[in-house]
C-alpha positions as CSV (number, residue, x, y, z in Angstrom):
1,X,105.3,24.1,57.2
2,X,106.9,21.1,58.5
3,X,106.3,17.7,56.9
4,X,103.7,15.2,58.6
5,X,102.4,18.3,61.3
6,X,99.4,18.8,59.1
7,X,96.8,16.1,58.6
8,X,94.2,18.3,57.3
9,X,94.1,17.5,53.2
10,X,95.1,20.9,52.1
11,X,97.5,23.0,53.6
12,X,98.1,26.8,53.1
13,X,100.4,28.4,50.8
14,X,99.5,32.0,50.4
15,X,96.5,34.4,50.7
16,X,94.7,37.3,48.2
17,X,95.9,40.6,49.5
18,X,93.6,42.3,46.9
19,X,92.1,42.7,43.3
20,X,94.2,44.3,40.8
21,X,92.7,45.8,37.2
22,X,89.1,45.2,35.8
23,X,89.4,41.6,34.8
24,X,89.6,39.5,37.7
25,X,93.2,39.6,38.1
26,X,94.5,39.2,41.7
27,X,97.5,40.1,43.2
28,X,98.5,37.3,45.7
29,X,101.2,36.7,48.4
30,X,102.7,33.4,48.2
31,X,105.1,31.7,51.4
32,X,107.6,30.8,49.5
33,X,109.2,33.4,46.3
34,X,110.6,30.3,44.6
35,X,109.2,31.3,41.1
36,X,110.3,28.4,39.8
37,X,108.1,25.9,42.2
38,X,104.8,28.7,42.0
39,X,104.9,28.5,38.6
40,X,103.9,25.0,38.3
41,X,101.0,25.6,40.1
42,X,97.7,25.1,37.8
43,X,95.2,24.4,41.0
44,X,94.7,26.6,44.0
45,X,91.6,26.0,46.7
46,X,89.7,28.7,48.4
47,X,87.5,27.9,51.6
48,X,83.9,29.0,52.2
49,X,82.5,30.6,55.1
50,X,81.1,26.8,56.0
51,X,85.1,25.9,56.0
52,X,84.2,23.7,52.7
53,X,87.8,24.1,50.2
54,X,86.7,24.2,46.3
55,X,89.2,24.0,43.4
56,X,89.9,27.0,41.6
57,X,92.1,26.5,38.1
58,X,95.0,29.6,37.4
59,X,93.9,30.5,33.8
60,X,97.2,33.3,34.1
61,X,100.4,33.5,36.5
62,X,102.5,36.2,36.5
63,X,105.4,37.5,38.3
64,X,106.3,41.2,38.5
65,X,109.3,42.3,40.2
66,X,109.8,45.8,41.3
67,X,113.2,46.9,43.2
68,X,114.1,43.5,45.5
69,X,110.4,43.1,45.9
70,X,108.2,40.8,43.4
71,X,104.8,41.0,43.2
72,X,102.7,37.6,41.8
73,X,99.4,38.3,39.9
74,X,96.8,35.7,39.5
75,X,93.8,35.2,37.3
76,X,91.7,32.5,38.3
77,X,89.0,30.8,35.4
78,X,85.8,31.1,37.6
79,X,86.7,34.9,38.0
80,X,86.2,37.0,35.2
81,X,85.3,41.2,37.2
82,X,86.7,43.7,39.7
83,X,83.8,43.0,41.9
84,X,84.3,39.0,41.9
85,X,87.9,39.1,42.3
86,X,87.4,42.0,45.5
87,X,85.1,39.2,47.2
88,X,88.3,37.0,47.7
89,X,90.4,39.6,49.6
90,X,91.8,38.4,52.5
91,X,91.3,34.6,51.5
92,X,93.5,32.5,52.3
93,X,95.2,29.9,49.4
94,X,95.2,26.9,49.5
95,X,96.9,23.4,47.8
96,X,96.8,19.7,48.9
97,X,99.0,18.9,51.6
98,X,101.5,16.5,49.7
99,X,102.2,18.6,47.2
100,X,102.6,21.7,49.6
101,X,105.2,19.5,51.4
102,X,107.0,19.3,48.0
103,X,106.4,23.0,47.2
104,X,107.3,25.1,50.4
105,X,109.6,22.8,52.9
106,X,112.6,23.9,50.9
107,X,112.2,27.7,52.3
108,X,111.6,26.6,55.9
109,X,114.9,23.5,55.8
110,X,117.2,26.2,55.9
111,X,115.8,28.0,59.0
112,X,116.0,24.1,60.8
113,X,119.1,22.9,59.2
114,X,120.9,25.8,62.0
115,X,119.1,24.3,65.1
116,X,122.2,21.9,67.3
117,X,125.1,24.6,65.5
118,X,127.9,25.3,67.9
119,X,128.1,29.1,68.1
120,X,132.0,30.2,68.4
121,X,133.2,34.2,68.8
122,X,136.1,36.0,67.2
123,X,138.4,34.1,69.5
124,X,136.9,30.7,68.4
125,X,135.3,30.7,72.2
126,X,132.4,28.4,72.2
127,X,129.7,30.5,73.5
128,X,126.4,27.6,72.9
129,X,124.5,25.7,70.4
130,X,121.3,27.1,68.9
131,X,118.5,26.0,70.2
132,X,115.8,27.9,68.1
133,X,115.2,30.0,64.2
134,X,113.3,32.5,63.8
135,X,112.2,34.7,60.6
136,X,111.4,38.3,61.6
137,X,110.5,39.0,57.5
138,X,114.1,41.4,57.2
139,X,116.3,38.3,58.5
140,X,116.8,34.9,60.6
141,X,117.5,35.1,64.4
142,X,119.3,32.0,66.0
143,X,118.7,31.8,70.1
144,X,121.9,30.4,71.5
145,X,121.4,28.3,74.6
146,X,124.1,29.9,76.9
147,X,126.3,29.3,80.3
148,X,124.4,32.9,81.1
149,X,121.0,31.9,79.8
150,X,119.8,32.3,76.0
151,X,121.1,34.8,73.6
152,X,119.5,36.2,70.6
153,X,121.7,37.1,67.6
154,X,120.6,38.5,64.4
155,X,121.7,36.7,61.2
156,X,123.4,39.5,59.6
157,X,126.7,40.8,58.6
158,X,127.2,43.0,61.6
159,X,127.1,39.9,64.0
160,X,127.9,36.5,62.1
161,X,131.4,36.2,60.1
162,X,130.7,32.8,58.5
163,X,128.3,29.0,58.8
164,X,130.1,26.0,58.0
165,X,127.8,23.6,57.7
166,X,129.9,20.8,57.0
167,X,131.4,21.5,60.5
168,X,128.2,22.6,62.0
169,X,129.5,25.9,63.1
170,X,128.8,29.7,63.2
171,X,131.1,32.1,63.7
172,X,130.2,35.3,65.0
173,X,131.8,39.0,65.9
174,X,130.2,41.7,68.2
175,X,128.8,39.8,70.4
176,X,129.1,42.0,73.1
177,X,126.9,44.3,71.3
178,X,124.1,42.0,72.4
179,X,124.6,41.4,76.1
180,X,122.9,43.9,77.3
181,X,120.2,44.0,75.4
């Protein structure tokens, strides 16, 4: 989410992928995994069919990690069964927009901070500036604006050796690995 492109009063932060136990628990995937910032949430919203947002209070938060994977779990008050907890599958979560900008730009700084890097190979070549970040869930790819056209190149060990951001650089290997492609 990027601050001042939203206007509407509440902005999405996560949905319910699906009821977990007998008591109303949910099982919820946020945008960010900052622990830390979810777990100062106390107020999520939910919209209705109509597209009216109502305030639902988090009576329990929990975070269960499992492998490099974590898992949050949420009980909301107004929920207290299986059955009322499975109507809200899907849903998507919501807060109010100013404190979403607080909560979730951190996550989404990092991608822009690399946009207007000079990309340099092993020989310290300039080969172009990035010109776009993207997330594919496993990593960030950076599209370098090239002599040649645009190139994509994973954020990964196997392609970039180090980012200086104080110099506003990245330096990359195996770049002729991606040429062809």
């Amino acid at each position: 989410m990027k601050p001042g492109a939203n206007t509407s009063p509440f902005s999405q932060v996560g949905h319910v992928v699906r009821s977990h136990g007998i008591k109303g628990e949910l099982k919820v995937l946020f945008e960010s995994e900052d622990t830390t910032l979810i777990d100062q949430l106390e107020m999520l919203y939910l919209q209705t069919d109509r597209g009216d947002f109502y305030p639902c209070r988090i009576a329990n938060l929990r975070v269960e990690g499992k492998g490099n994977k974590i898992s949050f779990f949420v009980q909301f008050e107004h929920i207290a069964d299986r059955s009322s907890a499975e109507k809200l599958r899907g849903r998507a979560l919501f807060i109010e927009t100013e404190k979403a900008v607080d909560f979730f730009t951190e996550s989404t700084n990092d991608e822009d901070s690399l946009i207007d890097f000079e990309v340099l190979n092993e020989q310290d070549q300039s080969i172009g500036l990035v010109i776009d970040v993207m997330d594919n869930g496993a990593h960030l790819i950076i599209s370098v604006a090239t002599t040649s056209g645009s190139l994509l190149i994973p954020v990964v060990d196997e392609f970039v050796l180090e980012i200086h951001e104080e110099t506003k650089t990245i330096f990359c290997k195996n770049l002729n690995l991606l040429e062809d492609l």
